[in-house]
mmCIF file of the N, C-alpha and C atoms, coordinates in Angstrom:
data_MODEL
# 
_entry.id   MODEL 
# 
loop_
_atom_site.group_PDB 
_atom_site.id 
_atom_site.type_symbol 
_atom_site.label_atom_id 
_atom_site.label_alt_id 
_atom_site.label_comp_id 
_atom_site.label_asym_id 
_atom_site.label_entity_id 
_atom_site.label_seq_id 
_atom_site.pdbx_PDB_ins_code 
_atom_site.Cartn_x 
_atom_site.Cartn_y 
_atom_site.Cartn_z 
_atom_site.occupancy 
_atom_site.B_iso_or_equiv 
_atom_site.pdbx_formal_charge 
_atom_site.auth_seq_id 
_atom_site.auth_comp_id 
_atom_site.auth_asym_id 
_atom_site.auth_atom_id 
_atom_site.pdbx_PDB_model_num 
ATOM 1   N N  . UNK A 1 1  ? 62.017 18.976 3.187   1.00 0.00 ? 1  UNK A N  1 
ATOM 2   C CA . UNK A 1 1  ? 63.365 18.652 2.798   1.00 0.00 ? 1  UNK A CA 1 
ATOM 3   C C  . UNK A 1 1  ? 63.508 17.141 2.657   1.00 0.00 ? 1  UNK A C  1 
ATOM 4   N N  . UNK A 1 2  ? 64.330 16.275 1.867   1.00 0.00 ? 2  UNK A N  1 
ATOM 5   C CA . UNK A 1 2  ? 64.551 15.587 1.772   1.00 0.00 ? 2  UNK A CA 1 
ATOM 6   C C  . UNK A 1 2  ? 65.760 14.864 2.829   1.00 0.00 ? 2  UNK A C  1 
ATOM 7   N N  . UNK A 1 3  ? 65.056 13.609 3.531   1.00 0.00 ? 3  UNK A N  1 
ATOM 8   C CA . UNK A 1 3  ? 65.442 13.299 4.641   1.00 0.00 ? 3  UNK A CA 1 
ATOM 9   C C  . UNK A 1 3  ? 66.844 12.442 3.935   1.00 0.00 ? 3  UNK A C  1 
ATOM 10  N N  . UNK A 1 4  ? 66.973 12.171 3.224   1.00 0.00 ? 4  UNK A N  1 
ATOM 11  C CA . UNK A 1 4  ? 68.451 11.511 2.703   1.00 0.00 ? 4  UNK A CA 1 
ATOM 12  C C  . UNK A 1 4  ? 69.651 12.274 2.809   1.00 0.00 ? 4  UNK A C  1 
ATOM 13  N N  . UNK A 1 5  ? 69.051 13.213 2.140   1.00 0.00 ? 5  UNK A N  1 
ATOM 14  C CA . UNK A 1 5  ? 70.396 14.238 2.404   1.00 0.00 ? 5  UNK A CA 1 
ATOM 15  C C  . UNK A 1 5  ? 70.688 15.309 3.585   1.00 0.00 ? 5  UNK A C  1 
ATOM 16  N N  . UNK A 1 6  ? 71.537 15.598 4.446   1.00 0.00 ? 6  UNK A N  1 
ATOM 17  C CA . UNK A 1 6  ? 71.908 16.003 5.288   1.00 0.00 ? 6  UNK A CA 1 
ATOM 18  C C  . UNK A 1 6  ? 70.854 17.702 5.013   1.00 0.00 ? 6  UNK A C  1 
ATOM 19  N N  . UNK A 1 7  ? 70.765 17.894 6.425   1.00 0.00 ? 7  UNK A N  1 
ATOM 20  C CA . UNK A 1 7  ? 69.922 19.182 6.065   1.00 0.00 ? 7  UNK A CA 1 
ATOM 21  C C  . UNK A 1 7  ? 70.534 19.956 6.035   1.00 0.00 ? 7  UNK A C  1 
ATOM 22  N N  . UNK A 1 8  ? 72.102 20.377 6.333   1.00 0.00 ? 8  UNK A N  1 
ATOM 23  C CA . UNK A 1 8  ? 72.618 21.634 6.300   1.00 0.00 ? 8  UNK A CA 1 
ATOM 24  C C  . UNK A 1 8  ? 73.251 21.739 4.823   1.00 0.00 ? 8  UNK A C  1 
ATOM 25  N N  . UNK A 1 9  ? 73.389 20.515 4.295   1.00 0.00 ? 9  UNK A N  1 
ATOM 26  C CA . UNK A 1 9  ? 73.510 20.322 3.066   1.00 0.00 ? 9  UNK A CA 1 
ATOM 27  C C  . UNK A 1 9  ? 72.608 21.372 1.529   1.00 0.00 ? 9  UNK A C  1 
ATOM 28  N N  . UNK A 1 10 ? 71.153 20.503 2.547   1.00 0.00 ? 10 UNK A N  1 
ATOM 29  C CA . UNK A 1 10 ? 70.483 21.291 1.355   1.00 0.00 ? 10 UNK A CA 1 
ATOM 30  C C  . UNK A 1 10 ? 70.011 23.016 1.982   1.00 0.00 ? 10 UNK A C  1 
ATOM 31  N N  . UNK A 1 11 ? 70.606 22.857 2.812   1.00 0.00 ? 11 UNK A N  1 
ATOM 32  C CA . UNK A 1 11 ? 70.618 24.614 3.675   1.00 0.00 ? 11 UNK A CA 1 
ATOM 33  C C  . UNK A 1 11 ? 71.595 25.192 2.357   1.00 0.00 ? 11 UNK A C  1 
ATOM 34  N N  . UNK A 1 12 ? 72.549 24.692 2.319   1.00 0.00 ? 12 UNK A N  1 
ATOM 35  C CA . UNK A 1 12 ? 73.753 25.211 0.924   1.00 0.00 ? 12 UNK A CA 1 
ATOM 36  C C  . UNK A 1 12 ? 73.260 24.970 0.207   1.00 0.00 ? 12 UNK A C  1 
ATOM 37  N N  . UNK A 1 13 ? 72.456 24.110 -0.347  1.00 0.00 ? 13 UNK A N  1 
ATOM 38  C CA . UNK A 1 13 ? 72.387 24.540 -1.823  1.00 0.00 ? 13 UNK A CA 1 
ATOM 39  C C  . UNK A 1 13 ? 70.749 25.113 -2.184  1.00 0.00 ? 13 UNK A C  1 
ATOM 40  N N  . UNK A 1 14 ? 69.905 25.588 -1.456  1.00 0.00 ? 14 UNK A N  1 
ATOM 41  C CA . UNK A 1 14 ? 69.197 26.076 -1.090  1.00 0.00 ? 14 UNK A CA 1 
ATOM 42  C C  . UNK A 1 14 ? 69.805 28.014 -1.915  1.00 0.00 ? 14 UNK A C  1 
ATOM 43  N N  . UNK A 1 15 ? 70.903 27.820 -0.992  1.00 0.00 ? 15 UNK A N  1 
ATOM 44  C CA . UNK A 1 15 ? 71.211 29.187 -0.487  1.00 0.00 ? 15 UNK A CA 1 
ATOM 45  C C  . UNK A 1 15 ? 72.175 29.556 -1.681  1.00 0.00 ? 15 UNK A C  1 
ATOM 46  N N  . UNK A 1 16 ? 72.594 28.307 -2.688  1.00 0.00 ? 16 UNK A N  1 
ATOM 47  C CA . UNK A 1 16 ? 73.228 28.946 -3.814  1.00 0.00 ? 16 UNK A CA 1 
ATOM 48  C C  . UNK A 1 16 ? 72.371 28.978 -4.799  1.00 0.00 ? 16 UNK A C  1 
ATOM 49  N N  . UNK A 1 17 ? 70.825 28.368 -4.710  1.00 0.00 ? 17 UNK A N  1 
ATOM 50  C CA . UNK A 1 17 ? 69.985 28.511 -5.577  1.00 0.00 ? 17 UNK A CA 1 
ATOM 51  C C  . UNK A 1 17 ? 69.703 30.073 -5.517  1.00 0.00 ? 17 UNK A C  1 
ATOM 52  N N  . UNK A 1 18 ? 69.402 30.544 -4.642  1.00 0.00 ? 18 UNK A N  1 
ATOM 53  C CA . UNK A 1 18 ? 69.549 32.245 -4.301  1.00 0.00 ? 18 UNK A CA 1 
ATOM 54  C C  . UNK A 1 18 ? 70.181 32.998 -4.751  1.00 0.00 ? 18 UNK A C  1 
ATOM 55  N N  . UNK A 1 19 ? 71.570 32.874 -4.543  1.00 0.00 ? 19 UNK A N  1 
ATOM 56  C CA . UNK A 1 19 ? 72.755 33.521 -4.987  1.00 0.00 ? 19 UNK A CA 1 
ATOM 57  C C  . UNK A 1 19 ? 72.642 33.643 -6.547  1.00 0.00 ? 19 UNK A C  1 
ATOM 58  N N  . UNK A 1 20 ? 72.008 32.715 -7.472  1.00 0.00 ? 20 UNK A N  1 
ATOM 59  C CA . UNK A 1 20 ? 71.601 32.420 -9.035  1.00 0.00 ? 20 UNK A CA 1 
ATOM 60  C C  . UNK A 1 20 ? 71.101 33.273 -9.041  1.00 0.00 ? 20 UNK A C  1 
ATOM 61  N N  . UNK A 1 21 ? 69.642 33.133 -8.053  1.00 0.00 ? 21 UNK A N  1 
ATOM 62  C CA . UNK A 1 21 ? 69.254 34.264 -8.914  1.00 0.00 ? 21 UNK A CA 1 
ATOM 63  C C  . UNK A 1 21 ? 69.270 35.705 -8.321  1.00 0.00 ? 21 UNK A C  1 
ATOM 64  N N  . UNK A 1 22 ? 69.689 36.354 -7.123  1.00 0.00 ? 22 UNK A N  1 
ATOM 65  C CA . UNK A 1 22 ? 70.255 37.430 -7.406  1.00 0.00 ? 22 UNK A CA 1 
ATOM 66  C C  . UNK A 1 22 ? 71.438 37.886 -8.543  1.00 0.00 ? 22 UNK A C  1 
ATOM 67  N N  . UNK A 1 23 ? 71.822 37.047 -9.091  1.00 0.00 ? 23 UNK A N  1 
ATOM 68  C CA . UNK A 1 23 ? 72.581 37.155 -9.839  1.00 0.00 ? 23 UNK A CA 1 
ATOM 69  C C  . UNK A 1 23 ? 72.273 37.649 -11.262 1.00 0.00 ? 23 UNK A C  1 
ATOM 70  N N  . UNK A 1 24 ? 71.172 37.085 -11.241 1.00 0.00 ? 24 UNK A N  1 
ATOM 71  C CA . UNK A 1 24 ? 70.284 37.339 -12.431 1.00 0.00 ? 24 UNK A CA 1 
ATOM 72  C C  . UNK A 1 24 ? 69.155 38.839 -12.473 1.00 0.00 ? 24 UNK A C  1 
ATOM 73  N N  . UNK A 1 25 ? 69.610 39.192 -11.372 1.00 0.00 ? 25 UNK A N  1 
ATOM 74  C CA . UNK A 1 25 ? 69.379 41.078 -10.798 1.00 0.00 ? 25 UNK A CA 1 
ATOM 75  C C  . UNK A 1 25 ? 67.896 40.753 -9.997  1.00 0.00 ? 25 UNK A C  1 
ATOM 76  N N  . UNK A 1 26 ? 67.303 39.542 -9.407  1.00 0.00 ? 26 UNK A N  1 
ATOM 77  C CA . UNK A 1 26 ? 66.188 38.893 -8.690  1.00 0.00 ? 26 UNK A CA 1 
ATOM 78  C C  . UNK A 1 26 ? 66.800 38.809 -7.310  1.00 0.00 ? 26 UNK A C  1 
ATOM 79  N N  . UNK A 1 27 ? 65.925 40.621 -6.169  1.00 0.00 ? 27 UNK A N  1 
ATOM 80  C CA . UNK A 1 27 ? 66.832 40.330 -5.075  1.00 0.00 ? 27 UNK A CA 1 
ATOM 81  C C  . UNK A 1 27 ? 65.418 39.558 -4.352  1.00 0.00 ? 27 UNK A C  1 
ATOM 82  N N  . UNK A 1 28 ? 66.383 38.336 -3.482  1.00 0.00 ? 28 UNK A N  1 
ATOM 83  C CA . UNK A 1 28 ? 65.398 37.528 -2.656  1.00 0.00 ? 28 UNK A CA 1 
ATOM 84  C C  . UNK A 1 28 ? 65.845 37.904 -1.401  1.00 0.00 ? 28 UNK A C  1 
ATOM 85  N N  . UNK A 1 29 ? 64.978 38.385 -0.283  1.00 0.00 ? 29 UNK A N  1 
ATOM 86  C CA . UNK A 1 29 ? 65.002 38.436 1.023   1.00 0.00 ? 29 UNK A CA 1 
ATOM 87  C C  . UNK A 1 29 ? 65.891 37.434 1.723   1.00 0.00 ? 29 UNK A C  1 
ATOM 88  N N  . UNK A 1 30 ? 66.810 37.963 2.560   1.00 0.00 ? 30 UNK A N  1 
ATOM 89  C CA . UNK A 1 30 ? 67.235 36.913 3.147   1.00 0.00 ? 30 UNK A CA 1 
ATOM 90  C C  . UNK A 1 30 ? 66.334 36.102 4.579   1.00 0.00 ? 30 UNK A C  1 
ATOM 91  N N  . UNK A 1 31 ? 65.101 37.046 5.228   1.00 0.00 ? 31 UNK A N  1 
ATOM 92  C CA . UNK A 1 31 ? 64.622 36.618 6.040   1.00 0.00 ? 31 UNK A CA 1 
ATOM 93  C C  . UNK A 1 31 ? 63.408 35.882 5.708   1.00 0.00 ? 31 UNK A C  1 
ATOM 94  N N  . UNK A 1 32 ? 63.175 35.816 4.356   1.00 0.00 ? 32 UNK A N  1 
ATOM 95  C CA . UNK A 1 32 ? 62.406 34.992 3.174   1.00 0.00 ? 32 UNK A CA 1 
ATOM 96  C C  . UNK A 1 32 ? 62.946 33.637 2.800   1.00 0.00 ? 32 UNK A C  1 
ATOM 97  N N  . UNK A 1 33 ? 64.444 33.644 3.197   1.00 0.00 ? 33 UNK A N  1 
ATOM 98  C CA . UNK A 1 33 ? 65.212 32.415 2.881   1.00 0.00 ? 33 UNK A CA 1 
ATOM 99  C C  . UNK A 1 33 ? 65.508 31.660 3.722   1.00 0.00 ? 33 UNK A C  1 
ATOM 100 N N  . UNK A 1 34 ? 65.435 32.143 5.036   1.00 0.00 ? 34 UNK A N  1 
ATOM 101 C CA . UNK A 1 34 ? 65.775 31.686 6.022   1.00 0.00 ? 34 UNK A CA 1 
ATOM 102 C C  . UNK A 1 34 ? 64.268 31.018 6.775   1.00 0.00 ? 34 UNK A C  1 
ATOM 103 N N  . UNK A 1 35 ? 63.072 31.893 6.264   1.00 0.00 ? 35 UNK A N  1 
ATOM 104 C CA . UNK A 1 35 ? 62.026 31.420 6.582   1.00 0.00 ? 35 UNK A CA 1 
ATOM 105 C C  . UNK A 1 35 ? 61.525 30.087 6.254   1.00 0.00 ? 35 UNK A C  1 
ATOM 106 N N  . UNK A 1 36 ? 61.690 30.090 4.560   1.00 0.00 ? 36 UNK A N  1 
ATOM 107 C CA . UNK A 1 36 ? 61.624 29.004 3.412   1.00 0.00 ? 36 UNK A CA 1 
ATOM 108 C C  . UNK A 1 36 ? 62.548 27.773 4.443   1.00 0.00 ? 36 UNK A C  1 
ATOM 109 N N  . UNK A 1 37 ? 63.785 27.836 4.820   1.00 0.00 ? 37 UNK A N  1 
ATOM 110 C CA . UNK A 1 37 ? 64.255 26.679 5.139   1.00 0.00 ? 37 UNK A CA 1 
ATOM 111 C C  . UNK A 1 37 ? 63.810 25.717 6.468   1.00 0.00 ? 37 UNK A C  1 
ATOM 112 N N  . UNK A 1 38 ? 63.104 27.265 7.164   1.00 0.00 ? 38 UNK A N  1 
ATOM 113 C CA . UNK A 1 38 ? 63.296 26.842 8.766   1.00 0.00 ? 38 UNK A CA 1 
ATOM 114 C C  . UNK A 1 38 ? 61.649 26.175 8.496   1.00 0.00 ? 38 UNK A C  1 
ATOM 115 N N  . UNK A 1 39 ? 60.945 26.357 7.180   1.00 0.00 ? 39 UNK A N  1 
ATOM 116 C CA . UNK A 1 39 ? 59.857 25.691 7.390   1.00 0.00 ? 39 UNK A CA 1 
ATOM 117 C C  . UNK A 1 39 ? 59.938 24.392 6.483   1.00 0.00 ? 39 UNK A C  1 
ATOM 118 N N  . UNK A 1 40 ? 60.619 24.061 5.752   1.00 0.00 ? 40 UNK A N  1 
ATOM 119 C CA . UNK A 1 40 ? 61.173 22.941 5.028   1.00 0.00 ? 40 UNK A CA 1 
ATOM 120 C C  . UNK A 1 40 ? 61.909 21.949 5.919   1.00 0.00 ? 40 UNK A C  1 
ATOM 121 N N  . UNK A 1 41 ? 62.233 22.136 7.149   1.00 0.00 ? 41 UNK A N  1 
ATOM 122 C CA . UNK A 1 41 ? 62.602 21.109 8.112   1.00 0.00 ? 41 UNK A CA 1 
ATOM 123 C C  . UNK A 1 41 ? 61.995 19.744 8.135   1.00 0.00 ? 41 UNK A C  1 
ATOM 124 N N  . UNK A 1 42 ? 62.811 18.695 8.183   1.00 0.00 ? 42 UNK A N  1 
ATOM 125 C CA . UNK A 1 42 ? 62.066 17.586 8.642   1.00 0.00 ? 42 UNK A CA 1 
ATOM 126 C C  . UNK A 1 42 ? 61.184 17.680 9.921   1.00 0.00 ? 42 UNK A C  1 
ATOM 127 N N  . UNK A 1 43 ? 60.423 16.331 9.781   1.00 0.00 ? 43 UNK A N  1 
ATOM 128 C CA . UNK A 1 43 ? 59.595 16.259 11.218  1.00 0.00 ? 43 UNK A CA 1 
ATOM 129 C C  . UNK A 1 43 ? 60.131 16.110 12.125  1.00 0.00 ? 43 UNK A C  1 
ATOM 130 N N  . UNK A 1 44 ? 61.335 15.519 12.083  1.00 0.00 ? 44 UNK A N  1 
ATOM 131 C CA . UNK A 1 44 ? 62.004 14.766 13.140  1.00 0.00 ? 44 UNK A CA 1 
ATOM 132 C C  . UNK A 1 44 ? 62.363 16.170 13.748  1.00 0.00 ? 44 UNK A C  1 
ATOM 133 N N  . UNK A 1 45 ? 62.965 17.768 12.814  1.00 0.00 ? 45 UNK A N  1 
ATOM 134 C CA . UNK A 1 45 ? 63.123 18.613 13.865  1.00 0.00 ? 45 UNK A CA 1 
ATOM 135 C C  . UNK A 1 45 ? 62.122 19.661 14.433  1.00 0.00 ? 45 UNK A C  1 
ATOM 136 N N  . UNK A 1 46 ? 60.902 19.436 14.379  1.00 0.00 ? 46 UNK A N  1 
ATOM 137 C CA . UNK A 1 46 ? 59.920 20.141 14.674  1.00 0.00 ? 46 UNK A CA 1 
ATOM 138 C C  . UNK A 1 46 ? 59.731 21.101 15.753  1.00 0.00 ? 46 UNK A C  1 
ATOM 139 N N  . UNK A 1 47 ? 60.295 20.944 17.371  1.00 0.00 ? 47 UNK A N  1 
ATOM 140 C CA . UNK A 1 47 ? 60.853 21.473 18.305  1.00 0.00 ? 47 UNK A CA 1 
ATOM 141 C C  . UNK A 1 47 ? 62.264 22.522 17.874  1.00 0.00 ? 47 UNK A C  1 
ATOM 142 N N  . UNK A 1 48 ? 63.158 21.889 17.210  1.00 0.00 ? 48 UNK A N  1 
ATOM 143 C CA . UNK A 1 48 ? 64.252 22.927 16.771  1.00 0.00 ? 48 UNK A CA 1 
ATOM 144 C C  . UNK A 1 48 ? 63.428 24.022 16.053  1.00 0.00 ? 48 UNK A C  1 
ATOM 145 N N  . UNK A 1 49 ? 62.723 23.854 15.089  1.00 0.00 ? 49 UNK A N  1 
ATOM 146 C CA . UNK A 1 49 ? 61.976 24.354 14.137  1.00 0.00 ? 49 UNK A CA 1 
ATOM 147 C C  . UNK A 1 49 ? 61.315 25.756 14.727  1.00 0.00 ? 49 UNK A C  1 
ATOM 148 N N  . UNK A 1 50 ? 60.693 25.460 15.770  1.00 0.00 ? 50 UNK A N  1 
ATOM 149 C CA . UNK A 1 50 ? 59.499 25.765 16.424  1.00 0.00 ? 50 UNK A CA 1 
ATOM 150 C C  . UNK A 1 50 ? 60.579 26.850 16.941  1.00 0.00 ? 50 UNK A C  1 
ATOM 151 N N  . UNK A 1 51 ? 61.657 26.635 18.024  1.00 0.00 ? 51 UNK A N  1 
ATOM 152 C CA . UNK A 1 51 ? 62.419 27.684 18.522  1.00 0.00 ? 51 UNK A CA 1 
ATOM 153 C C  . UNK A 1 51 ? 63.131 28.959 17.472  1.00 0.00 ? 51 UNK A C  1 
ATOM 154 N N  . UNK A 1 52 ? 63.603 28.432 16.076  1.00 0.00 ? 52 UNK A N  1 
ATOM 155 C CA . UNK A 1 52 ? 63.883 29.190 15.395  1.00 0.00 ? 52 UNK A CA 1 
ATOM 156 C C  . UNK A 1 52 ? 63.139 30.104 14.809  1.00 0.00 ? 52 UNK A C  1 
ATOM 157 N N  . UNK A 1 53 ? 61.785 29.462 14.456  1.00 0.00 ? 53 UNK A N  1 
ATOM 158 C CA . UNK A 1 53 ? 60.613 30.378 13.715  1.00 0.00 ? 53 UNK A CA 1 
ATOM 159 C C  . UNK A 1 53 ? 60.642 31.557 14.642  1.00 0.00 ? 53 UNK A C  1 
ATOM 160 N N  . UNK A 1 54 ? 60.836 31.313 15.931  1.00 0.00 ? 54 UNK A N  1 
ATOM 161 C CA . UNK A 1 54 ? 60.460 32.830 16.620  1.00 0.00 ? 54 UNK A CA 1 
ATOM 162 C C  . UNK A 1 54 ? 61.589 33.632 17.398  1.00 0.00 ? 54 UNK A C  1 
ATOM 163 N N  . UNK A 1 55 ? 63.077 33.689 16.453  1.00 0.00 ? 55 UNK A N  1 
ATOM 164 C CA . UNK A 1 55 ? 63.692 34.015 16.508  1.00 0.00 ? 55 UNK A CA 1 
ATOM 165 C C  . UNK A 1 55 ? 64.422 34.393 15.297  1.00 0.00 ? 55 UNK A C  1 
ATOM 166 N N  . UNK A 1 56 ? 63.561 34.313 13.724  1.00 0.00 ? 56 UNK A N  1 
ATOM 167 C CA . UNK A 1 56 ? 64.025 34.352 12.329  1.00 0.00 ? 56 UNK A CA 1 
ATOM 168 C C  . UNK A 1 56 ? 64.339 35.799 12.335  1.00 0.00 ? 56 UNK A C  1 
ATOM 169 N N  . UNK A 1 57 ? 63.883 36.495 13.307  1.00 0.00 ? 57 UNK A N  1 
ATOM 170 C CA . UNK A 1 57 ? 64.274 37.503 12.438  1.00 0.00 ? 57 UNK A CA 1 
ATOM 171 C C  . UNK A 1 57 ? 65.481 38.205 13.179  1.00 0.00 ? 57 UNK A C  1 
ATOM 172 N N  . UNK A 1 58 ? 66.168 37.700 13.730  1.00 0.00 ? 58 UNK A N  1 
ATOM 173 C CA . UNK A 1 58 ? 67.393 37.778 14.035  1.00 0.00 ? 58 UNK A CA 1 
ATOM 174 C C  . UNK A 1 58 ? 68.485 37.082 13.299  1.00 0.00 ? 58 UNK A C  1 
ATOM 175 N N  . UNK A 1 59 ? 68.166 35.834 12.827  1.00 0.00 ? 59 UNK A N  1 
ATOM 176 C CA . UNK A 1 59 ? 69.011 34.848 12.217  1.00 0.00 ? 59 UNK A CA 1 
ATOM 177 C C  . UNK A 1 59 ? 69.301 35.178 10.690  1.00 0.00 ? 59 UNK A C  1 
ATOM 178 N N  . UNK A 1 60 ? 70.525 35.338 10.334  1.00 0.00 ? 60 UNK A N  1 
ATOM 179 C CA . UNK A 1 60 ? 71.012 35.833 9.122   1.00 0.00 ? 60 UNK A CA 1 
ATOM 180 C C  . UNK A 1 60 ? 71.242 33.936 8.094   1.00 0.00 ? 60 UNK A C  1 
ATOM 181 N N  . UNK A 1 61 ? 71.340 33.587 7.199   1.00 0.00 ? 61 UNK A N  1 
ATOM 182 C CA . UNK A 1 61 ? 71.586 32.603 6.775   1.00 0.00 ? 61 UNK A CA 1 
ATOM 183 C C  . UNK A 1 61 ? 72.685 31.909 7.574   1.00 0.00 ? 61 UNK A C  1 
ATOM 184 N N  . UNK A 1 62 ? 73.728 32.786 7.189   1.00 0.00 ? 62 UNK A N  1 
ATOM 185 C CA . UNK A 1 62 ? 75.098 32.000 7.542   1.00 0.00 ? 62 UNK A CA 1 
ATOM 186 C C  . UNK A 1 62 ? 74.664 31.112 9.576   1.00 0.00 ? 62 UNK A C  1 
ATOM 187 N N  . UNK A 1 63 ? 73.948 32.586 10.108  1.00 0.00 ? 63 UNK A N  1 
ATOM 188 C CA . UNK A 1 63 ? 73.437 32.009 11.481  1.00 0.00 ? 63 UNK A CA 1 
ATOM 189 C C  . UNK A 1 63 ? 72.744 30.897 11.334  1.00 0.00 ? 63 UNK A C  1 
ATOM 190 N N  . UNK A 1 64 ? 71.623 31.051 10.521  1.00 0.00 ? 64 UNK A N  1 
ATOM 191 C CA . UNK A 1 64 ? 71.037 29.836 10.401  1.00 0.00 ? 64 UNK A CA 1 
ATOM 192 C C  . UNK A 1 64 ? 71.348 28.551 10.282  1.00 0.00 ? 64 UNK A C  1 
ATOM 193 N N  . UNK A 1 65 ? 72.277 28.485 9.265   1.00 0.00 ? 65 UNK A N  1 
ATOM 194 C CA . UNK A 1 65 ? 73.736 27.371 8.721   1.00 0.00 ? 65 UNK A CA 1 
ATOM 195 C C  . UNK A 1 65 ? 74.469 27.137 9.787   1.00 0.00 ? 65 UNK A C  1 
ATOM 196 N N  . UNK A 1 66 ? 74.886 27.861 10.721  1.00 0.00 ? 66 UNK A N  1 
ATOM 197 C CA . UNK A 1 66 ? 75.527 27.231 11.937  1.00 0.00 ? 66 UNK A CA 1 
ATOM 198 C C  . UNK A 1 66 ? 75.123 26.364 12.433  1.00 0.00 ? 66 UNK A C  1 
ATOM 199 N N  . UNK A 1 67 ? 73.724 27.012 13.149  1.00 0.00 ? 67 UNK A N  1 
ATOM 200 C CA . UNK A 1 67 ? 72.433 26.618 14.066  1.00 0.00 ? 67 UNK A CA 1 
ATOM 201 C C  . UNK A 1 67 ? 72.547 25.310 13.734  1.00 0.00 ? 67 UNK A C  1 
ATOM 202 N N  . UNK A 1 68 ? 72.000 24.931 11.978  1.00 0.00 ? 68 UNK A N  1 
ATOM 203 C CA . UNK A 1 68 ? 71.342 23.686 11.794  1.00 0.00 ? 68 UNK A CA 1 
ATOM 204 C C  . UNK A 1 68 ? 72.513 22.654 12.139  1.00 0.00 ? 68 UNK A C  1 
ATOM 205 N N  . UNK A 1 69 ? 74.340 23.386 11.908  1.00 0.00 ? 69 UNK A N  1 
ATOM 206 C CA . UNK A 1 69 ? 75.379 22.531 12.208  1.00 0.00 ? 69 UNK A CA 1 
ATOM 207 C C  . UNK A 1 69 ? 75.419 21.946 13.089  1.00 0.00 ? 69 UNK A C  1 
ATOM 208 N N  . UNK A 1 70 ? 75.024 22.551 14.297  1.00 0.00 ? 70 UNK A N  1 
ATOM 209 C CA . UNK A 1 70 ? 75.170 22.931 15.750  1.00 0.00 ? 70 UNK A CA 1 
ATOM 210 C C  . UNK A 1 70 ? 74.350 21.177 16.236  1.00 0.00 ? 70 UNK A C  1 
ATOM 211 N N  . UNK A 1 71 ? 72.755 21.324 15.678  1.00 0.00 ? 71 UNK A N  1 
ATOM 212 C CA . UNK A 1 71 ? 71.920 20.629 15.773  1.00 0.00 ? 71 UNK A CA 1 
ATOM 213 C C  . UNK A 1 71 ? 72.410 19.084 15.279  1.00 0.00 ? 71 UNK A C  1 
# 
């Protein structure tokens, strides 16, 4: 991810790149999306990172989007 821009930031637009293309009748996993982000993390959150990977499959986007708020 790009460290300039806020990460929950590009968590949204990440997640409306998705929304495109289900839209376009392309269904993408949401625990595929949530995977994609939680491994696109900066370095700096590598420990956050690390706790979420092994809890993805509980975490729905919007959870995820909290989480990273939270952080």
């Amino acid at each position: 991810m790009n460290k300039e821009n806020l990460v929950v930031d590009q968590a949204y637009e990440f997640q409306m790149i998705s929304q495109e293309i289900c839209n376009e009748g392309i269904q993408v996993d949401e625990q595929m999306q949530v995977a994609a982000i939680i491994i696109k993390l900066p370095e700096s959150w590598k420990d956050i990172a690390k706790g979420m990977r092994h809890k993805q499959n509980e975490l729905s986007m919007e959870a995820l989007i909290t989480r990273l708020r939270v952080e």
